[in-house]
mmJSON file of the N, C-alpha and C atoms, coordinates in Angstrom:
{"data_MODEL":{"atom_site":{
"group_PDB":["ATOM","ATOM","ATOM","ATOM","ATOM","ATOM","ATOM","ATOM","ATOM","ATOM","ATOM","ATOM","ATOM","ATOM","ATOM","ATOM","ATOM","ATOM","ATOM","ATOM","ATOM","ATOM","ATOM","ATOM","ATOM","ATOM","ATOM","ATOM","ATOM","ATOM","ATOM","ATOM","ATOM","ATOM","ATOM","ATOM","ATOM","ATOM","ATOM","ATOM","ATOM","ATOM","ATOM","ATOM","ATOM","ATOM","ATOM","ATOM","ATOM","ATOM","ATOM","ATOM","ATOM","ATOM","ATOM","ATOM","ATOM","ATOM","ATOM","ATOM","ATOM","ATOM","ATOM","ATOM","ATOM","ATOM","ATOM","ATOM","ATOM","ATOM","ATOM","ATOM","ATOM","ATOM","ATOM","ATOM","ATOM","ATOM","ATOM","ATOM","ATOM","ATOM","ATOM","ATOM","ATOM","ATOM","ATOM","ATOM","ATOM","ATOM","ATOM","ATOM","ATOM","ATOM","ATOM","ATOM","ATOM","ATOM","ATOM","ATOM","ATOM","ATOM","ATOM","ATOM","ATOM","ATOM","ATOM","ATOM","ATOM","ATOM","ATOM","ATOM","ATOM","ATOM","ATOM","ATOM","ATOM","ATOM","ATOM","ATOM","ATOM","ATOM","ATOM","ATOM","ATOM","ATOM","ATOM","ATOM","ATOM","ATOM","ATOM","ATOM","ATOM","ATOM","ATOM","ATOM","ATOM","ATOM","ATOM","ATOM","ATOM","ATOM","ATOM","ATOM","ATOM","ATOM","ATOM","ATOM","ATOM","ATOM","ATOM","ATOM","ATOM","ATOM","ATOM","ATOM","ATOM","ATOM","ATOM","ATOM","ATOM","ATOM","ATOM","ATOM","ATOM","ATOM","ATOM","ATOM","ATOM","ATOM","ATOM","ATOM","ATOM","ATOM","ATOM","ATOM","ATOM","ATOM","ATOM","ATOM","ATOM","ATOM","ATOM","ATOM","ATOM","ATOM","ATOM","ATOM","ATOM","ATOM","ATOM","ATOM","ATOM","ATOM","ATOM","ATOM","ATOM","ATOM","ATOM","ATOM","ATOM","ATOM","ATOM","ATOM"],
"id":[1,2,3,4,5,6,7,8,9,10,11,12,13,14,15,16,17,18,19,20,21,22,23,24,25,26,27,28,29,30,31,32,33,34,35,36,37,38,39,40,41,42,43,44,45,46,47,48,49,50,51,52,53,54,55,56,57,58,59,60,61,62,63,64,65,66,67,68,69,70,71,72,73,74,75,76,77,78,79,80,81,82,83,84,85,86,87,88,89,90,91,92,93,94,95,96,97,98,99,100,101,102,103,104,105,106,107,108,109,110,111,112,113,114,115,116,117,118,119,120,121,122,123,124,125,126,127,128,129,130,131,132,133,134,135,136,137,138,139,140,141,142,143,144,145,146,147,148,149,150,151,152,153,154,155,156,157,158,159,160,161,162,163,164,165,166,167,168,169,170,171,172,173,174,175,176,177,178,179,180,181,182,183,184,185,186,187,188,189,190,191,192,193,194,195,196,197,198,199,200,201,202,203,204],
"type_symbol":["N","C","C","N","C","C","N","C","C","N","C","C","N","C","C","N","C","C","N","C","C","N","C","C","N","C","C","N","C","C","N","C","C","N","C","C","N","C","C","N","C","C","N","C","C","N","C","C","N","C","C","N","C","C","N","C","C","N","C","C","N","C","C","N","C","C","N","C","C","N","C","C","N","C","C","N","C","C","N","C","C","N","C","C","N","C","C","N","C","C","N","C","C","N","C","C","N","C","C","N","C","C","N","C","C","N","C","C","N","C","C","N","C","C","N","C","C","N","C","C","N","C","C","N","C","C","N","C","C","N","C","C","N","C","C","N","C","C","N","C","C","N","C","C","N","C","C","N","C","C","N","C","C","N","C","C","N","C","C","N","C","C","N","C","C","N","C","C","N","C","C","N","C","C","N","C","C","N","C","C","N","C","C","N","C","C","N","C","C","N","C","C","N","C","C","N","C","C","N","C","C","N","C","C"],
"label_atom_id":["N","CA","C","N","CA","C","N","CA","C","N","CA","C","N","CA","C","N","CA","C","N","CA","C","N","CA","C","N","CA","C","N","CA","C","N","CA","C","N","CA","C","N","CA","C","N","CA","C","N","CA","C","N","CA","C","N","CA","C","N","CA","C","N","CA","C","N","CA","C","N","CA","C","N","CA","C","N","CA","C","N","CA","C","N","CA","C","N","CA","C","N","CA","C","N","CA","C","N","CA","C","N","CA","C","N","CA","C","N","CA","C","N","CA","C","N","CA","C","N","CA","C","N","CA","C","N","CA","C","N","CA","C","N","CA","C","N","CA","C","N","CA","C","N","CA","C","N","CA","C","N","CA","C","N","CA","C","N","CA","C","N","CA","C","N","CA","C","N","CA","C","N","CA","C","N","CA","C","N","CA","C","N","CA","C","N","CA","C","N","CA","C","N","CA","C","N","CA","C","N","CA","C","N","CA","C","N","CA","C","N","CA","C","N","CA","C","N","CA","C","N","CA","C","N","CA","C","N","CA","C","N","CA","C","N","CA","C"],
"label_alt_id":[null,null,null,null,null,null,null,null,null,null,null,null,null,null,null,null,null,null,null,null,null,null,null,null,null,null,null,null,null,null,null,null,null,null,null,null,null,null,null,null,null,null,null,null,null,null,null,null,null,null,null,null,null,null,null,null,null,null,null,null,null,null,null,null,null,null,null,null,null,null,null,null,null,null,null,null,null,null,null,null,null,null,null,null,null,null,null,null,null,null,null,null,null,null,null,null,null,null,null,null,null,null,null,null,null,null,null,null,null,null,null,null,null,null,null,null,null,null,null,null,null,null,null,null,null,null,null,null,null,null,null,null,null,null,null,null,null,null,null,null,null,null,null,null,null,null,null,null,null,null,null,null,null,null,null,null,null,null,null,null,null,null,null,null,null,null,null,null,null,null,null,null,null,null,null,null,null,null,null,null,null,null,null,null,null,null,null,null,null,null,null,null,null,null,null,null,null,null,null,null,null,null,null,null],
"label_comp_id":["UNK","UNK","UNK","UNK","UNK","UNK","UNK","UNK","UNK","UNK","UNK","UNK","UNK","UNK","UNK","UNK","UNK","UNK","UNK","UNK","UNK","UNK","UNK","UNK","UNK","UNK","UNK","UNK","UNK","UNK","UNK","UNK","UNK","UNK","UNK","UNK","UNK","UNK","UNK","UNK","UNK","UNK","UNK","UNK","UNK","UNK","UNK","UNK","UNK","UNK","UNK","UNK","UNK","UNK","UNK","UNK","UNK","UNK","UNK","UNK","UNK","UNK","UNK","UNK","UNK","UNK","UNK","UNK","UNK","UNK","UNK","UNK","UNK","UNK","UNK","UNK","UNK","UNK","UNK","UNK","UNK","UNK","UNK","UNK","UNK","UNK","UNK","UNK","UNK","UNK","UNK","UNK","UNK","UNK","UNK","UNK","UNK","UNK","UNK","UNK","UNK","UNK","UNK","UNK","UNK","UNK","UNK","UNK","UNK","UNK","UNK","UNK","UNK","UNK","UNK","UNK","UNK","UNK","UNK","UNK","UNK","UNK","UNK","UNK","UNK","UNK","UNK","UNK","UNK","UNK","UNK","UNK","UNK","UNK","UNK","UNK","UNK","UNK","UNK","UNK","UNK","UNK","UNK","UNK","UNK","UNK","UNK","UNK","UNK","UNK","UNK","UNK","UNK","UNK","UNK","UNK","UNK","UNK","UNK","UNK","UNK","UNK","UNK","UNK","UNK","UNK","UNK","UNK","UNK","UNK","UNK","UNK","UNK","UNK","UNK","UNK","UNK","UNK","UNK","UNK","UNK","UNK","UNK","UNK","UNK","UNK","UNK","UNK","UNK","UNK","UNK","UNK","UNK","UNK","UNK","UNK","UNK","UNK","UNK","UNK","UNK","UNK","UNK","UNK"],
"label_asym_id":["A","A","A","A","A","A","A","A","A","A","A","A","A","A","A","A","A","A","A","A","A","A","A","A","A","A","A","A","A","A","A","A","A","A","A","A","A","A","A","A","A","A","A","A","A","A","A","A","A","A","A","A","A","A","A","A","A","A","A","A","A","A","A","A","A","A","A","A","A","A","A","A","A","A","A","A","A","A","A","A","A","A","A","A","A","A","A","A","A","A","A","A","A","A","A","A","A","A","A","A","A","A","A","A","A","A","A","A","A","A","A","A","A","A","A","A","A","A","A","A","A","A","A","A","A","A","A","A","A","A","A","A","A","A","A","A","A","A","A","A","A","A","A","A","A","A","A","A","A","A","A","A","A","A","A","A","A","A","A","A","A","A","A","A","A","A","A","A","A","A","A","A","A","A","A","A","A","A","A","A","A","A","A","A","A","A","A","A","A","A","A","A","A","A","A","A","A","A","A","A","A","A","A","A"],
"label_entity_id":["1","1","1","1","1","1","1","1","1","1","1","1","1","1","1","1","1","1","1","1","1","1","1","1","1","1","1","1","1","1","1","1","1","1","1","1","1","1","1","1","1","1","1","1","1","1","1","1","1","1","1","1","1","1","1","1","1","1","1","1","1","1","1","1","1","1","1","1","1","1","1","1","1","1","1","1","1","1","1","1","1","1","1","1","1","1","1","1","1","1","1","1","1","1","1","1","1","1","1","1","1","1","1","1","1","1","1","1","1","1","1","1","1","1","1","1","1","1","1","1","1","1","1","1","1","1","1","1","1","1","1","1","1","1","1","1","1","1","1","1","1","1","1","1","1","1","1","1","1","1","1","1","1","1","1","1","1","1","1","1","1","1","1","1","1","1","1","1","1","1","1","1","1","1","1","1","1","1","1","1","1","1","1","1","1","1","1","1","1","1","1","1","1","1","1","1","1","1","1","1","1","1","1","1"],
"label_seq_id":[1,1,1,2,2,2,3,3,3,4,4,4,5,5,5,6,6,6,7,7,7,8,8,8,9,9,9,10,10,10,11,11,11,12,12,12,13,13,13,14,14,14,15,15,15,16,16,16,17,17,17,18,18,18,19,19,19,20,20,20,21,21,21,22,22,22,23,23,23,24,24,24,25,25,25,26,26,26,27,27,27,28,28,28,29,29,29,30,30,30,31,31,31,32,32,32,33,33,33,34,34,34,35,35,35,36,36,36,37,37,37,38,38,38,39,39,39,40,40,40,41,41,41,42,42,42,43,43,43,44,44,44,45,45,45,46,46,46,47,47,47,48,48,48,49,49,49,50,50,50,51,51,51,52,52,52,53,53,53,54,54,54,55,55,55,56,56,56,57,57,57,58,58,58,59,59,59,60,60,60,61,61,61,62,62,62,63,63,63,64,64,64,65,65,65,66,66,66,67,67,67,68,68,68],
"pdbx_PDB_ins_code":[null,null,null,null,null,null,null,null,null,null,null,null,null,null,null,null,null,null,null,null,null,null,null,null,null,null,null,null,null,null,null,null,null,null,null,null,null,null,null,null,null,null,null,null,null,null,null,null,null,null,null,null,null,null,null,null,null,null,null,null,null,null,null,null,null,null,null,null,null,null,null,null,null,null,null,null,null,null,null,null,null,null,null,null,null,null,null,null,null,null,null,null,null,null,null,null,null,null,null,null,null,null,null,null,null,null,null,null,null,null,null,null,null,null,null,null,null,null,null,null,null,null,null,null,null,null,null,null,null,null,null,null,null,null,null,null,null,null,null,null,null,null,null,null,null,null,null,null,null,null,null,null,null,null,null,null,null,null,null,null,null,null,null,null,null,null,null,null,null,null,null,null,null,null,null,null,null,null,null,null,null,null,null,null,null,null,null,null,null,null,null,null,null,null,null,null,null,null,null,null,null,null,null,null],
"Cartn_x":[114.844,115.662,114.875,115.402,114.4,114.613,113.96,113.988,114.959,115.62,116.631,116.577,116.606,116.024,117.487,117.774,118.367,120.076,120.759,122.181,122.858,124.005,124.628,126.199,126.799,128.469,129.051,130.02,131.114,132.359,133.277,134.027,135.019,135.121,136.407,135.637,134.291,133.785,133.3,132.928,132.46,131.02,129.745,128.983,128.034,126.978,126.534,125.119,124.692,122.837,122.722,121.475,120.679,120.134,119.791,119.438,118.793,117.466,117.207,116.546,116.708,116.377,115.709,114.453,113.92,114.795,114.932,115.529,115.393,115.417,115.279,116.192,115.677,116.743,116.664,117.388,117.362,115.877,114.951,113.223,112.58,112.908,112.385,111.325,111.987,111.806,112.092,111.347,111.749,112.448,113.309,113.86,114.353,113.878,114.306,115.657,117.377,118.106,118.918,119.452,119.995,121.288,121.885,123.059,123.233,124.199,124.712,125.854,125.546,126.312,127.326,128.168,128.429,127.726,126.676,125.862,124.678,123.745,122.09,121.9,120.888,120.747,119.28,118.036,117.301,116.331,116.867,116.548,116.897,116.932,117.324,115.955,116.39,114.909,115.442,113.882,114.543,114.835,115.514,116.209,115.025,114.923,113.624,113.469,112.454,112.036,112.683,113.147,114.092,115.455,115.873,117.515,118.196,119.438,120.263,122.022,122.576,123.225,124.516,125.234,127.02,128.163,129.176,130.348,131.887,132.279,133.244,134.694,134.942,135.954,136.882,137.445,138.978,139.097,137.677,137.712,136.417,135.543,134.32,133.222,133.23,132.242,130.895,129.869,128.674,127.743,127.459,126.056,124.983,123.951,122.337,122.607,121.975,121.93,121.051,119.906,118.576,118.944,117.502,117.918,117.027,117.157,116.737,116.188],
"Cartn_y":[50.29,49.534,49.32,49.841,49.675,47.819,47.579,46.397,45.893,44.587,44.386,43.828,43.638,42.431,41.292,40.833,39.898,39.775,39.31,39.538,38.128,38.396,37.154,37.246,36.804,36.966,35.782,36.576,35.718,35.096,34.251,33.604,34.55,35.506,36.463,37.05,36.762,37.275,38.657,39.218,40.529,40.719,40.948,40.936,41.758,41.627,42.576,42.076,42.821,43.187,43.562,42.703,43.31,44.114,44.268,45.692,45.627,46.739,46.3,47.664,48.147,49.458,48.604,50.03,49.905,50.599,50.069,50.855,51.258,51.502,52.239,52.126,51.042,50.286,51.548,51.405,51.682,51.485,51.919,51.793,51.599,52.102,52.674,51.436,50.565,48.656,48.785,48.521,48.789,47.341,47.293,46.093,46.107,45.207,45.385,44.751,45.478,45.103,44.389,43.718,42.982,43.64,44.159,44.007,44.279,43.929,43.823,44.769,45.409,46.198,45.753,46.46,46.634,47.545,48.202,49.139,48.877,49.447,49.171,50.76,50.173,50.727,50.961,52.469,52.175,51.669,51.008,49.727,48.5,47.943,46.739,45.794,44.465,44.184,42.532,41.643,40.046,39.776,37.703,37.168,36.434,37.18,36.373,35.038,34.871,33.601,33.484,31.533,31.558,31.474,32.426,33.03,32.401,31.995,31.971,32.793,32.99,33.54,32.762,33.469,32.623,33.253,32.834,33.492,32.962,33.972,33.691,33.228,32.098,31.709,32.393,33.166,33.962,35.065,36.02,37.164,37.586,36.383,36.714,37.422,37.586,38.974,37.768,38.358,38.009,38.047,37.503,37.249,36.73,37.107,36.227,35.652,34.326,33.707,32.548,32.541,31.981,30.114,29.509,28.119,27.395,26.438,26.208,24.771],
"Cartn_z":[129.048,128.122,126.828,125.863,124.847,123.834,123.149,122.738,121.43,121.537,120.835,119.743,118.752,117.696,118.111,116.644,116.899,116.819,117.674,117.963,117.657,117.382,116.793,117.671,118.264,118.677,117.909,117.481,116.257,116.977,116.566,117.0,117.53,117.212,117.644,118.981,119.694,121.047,120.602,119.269,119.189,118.182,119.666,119.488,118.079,116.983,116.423,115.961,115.86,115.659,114.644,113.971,112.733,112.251,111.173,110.655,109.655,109.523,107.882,107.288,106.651,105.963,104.203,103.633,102.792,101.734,100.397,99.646,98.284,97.362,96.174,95.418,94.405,93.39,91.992,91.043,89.651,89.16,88.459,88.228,89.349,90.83,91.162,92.362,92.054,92.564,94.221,95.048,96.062,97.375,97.966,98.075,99.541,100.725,102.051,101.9,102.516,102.815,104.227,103.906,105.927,106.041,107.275,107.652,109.005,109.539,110.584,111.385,112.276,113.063,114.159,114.842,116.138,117.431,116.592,117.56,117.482,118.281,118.265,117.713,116.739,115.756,115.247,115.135,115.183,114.615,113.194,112.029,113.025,113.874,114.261,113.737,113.393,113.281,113.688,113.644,114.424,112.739,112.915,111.759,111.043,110.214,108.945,108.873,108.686,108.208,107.196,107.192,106.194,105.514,106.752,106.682,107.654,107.648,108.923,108.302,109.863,109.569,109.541,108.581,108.39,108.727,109.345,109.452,108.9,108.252,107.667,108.21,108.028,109.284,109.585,108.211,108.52,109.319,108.752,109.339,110.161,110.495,111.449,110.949,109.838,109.138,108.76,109.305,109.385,108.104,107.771,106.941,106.424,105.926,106.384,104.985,104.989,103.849,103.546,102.264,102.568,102.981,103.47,103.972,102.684,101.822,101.065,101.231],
"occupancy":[1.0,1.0,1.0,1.0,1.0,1.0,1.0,1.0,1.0,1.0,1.0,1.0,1.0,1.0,1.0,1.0,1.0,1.0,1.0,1.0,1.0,1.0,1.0,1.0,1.0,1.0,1.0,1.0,1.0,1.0,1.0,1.0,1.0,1.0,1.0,1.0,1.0,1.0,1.0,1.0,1.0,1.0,1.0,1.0,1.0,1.0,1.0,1.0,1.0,1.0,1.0,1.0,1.0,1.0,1.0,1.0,1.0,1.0,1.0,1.0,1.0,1.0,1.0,1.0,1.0,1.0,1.0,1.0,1.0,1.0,1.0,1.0,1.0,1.0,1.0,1.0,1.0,1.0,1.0,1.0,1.0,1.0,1.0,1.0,1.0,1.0,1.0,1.0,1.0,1.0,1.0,1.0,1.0,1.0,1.0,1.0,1.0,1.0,1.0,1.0,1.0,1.0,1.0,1.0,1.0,1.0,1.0,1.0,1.0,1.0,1.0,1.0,1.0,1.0,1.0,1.0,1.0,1.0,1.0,1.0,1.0,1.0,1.0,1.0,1.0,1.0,1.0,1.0,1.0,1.0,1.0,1.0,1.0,1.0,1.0,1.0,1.0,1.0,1.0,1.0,1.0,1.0,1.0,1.0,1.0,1.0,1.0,1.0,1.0,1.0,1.0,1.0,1.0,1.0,1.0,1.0,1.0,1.0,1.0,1.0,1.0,1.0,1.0,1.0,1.0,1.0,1.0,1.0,1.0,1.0,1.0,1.0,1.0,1.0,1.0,1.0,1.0,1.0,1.0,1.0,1.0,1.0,1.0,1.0,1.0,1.0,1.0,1.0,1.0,1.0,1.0,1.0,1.0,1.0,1.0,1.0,1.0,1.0,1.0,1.0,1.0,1.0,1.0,1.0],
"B_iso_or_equiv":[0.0,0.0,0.0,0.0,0.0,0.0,0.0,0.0,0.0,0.0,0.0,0.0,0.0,0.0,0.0,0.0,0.0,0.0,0.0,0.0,0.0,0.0,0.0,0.0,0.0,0.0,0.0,0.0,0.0,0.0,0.0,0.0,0.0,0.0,0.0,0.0,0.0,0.0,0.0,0.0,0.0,0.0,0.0,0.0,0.0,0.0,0.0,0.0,0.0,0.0,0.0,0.0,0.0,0.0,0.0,0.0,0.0,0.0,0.0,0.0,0.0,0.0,0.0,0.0,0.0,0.0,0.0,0.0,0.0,0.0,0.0,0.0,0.0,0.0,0.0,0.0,0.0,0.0,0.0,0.0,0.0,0.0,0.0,0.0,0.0,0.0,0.0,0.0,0.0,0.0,0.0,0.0,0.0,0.0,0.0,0.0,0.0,0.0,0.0,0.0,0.0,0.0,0.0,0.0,0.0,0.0,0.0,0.0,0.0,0.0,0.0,0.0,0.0,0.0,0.0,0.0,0.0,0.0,0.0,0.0,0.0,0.0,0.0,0.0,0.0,0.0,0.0,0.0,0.0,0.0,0.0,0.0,0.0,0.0,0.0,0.0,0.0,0.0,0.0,0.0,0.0,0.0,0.0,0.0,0.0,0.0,0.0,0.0,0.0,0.0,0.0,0.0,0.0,0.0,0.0,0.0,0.0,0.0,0.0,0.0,0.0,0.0,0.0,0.0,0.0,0.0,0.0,0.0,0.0,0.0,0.0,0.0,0.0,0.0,0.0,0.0,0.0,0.0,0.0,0.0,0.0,0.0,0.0,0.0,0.0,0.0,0.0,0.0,0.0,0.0,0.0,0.0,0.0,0.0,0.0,0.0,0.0,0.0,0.0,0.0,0.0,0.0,0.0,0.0],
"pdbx_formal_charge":[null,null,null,null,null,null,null,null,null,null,null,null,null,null,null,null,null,null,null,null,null,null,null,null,null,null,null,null,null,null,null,null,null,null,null,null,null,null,null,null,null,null,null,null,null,null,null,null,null,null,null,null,null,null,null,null,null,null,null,null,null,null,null,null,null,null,null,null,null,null,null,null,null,null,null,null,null,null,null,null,null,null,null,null,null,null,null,null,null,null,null,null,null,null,null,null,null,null,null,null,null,null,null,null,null,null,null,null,null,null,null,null,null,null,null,null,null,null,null,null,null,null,null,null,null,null,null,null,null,null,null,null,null,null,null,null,null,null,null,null,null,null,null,null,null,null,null,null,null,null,null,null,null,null,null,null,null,null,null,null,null,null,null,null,null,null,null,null,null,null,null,null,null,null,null,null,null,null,null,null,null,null,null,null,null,null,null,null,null,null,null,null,null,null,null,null,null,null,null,null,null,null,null,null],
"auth_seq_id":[1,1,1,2,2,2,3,3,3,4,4,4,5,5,5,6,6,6,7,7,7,8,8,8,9,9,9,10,10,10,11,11,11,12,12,12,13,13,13,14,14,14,15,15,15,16,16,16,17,17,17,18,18,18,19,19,19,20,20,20,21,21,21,22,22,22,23,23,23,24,24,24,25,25,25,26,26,26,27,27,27,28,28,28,29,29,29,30,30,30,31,31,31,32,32,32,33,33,33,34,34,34,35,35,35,36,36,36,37,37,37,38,38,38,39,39,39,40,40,40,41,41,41,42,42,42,43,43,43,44,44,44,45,45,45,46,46,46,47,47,47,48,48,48,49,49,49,50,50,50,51,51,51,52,52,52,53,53,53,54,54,54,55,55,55,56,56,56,57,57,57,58,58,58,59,59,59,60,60,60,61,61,61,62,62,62,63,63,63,64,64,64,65,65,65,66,66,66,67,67,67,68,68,68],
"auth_comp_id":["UNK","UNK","UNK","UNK","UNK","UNK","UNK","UNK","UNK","UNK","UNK","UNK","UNK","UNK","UNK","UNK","UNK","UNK","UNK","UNK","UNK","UNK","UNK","UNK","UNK","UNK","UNK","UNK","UNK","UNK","UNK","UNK","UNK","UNK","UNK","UNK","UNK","UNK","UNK","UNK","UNK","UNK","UNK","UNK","UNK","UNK","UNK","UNK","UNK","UNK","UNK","UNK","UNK","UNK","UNK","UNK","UNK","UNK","UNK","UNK","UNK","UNK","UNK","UNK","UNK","UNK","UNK","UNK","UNK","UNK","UNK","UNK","UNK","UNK","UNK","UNK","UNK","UNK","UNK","UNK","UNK","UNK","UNK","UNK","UNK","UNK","UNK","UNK","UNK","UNK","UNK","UNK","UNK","UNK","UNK","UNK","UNK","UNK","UNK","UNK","UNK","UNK","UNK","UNK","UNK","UNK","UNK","UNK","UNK","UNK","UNK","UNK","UNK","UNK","UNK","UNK","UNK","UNK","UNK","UNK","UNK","UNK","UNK","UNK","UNK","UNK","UNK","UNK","UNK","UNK","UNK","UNK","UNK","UNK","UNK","UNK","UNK","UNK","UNK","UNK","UNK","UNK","UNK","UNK","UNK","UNK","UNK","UNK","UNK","UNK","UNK","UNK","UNK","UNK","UNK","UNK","UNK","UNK","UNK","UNK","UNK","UNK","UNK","UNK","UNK","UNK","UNK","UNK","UNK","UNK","UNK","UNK","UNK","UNK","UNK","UNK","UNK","UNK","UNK","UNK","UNK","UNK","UNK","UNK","UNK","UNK","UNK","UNK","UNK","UNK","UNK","UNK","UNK","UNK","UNK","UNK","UNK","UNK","UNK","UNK","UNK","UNK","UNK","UNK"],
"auth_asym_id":["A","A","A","A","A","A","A","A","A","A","A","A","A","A","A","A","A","A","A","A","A","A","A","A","A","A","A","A","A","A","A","A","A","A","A","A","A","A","A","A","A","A","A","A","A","A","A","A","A","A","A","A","A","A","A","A","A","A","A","A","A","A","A","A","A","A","A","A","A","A","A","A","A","A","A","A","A","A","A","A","A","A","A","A","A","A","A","A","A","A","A","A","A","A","A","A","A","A","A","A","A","A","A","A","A","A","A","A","A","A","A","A","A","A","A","A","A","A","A","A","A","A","A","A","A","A","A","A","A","A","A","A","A","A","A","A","A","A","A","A","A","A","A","A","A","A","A","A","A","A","A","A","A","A","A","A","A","A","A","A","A","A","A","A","A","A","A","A","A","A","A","A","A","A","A","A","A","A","A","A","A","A","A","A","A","A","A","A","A","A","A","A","A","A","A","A","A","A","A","A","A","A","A","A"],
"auth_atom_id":["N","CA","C","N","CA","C","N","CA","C","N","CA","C","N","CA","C","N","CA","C","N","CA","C","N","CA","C","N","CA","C","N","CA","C","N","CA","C","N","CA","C","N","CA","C","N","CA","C","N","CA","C","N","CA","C","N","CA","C","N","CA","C","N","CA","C","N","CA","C","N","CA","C","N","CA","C","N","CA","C","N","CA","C","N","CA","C","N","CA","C","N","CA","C","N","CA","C","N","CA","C","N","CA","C","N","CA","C","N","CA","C","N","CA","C","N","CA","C","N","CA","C","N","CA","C","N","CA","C","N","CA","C","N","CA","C","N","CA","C","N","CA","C","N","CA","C","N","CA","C","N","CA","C","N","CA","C","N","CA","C","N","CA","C","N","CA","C","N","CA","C","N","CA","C","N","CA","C","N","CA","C","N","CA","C","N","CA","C","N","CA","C","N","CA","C","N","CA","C","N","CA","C","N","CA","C","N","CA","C","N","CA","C","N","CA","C","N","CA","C","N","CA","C","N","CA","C","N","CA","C","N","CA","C","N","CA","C"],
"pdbx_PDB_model_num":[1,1,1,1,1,1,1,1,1,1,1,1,1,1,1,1,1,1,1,1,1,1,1,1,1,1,1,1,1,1,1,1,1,1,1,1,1,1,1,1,1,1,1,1,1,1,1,1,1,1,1,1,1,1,1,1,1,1,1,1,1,1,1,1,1,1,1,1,1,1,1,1,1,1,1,1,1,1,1,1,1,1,1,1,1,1,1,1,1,1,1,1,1,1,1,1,1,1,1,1,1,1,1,1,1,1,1,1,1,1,1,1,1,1,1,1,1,1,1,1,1,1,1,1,1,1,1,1,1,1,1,1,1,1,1,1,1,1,1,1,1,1,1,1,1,1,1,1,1,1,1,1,1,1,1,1,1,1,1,1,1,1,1,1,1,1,1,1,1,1,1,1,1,1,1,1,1,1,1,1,1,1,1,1,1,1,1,1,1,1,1,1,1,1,1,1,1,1,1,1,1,1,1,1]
}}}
């Protein structure tokens, strides 16, 4: 079984896992992104320091957002 980072299940009962890929802005600025799947995925990574996650009441759609 390989290892999971971090999973979140939303009010609608449908589970999804994090994700985070490196990326390559305009000049060349380089910037780690978050998102969230329905599959395991082999970017999965755990939930940052910092962050928690929110869900949108209407439609369940997940997202990390800093704690200040």
């Amino acid at each position: 079984m390989t290892p999971v980072g971090y999973r979140h299940t939303n009010s609608k009962g449908i589970t999804y896992y994090l994700n985070s890929k490196q990326v390559t802005l305009r000049g060349n600025r380089k910037q780690v992104i978050f998102y969230f799947t329905r599959d395991i995925r082999p970017h999965h990574c755990d939930l940052p320091a910092g962050h928690e996650v929110s869900e949108n009441p209407r439609n369940g759609f997940l997202a990390l957002r800093k704690v200040f």
